[in-house]
N, C-alpha and C positions, 0 to 999 in steps of 0.2 A: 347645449348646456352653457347655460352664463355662468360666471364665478363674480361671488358677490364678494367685494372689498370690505375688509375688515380694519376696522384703525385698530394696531395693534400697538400695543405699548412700545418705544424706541428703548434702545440699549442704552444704557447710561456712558456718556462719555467719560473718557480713560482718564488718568488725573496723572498719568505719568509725563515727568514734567514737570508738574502743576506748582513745585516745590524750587523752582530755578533761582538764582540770584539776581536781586532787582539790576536793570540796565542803567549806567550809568547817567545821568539825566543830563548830561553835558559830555561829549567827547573831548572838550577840553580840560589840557591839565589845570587843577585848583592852583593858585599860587598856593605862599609859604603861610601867608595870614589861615588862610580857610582851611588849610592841613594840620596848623597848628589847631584851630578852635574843633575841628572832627574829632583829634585824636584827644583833645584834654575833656572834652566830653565823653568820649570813651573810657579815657582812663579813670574817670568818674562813676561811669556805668559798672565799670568792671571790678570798682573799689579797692584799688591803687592807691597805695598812703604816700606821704612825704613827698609829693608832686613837687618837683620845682622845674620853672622855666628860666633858661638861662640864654641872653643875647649874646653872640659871638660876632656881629657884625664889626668888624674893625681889628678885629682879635684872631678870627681866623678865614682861612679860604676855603676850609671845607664846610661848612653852612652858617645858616644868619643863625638860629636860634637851636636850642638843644633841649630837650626834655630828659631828666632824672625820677626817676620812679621807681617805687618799691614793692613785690608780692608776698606775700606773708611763705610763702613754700616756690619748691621749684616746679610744683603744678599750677599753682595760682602764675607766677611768672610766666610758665608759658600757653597758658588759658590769655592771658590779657593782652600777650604778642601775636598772637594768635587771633585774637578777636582785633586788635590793632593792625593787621595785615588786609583783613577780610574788610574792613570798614577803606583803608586807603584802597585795596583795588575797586571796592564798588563806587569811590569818589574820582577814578578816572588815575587812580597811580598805582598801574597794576607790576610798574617794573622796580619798588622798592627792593632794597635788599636786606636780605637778614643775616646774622651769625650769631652763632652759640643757641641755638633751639633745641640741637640733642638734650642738653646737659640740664638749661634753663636756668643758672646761676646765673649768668649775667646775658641779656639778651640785648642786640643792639639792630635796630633797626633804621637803615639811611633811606628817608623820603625825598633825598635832594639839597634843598635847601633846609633842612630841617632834621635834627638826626635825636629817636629815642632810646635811651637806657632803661629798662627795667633790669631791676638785682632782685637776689634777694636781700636780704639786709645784713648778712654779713660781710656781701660781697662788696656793699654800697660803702661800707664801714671802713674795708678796705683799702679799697681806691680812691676812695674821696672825689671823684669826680666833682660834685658842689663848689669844695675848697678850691680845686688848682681852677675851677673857669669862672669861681665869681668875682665881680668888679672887685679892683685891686682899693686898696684901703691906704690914706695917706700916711707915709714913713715919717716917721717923726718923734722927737720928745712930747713926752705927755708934758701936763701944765707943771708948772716949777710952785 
């Protein structure tokens, strides 16, 4: 007795998995420029008001530049710290660090050279962050 071969339909391959997070396209860390332009385009994506970029180089040792940013709620706040985490580890800076994500009032995230605040806006109103690190303004009499 022969057995006659049948092409039978194949199983569908499994899709688990299928859903993984993209491999970082460079095992090298980004400097501070290309961390900077990730994340201000995120905070874009993620519609974050009152962006400000602030230069520290000269001013301090703990990084060259600082981002201040604001989320309407303490979910907004940390939906956009949260998607700003997720965007620096798939860019190869999987070892940031975070503080205050319980709470989400003020979240502060250190990429290194580079360090972001989101608040929410009472928090931001607060502390003034902007005021104490923006370029200092010359002491002086006004015009006579």
């Amino acid at each position: 007795m022969q057995r006659k071969e049948r092409n039978l339909p194949r199983p569908a391959l499994s899709r688990v998995g299928a859903h993984r997070a993209a491999e970082p396209i460079s095992k090298v860390r980004p400097d501070a420029k290309e961390i900077l332009r990730l994340v201000l385009a995120r905070l874009d994506d993620m519609k974050a008001e009152d962006t400000v970029t602030l230069d520290l180089t000269g001013k301090s040792s703990i990084a060259d530049t600082m981002v201040v940013t604001s989320g309407r709620s303490n979910r907004h706040v940390g939906s956009v710290a949260d998607r700003v985490l997720e965007d620096l580890a798939a860019a190869g800076v999987p070892d940031a660090r975070v503080e205050g994500m319980p709470h989400c009032d003020w979240v502060l995230i250190d990429a290194g050279d580079v360090i972001f605040h989101v608040f929410r806006p009472e928090a931001r109103a607060f502390y003034n962050l902007d005021k104490m690190w923006a370029p200092a303004r010359p002491y002086g009499r006004g015009p006579s």
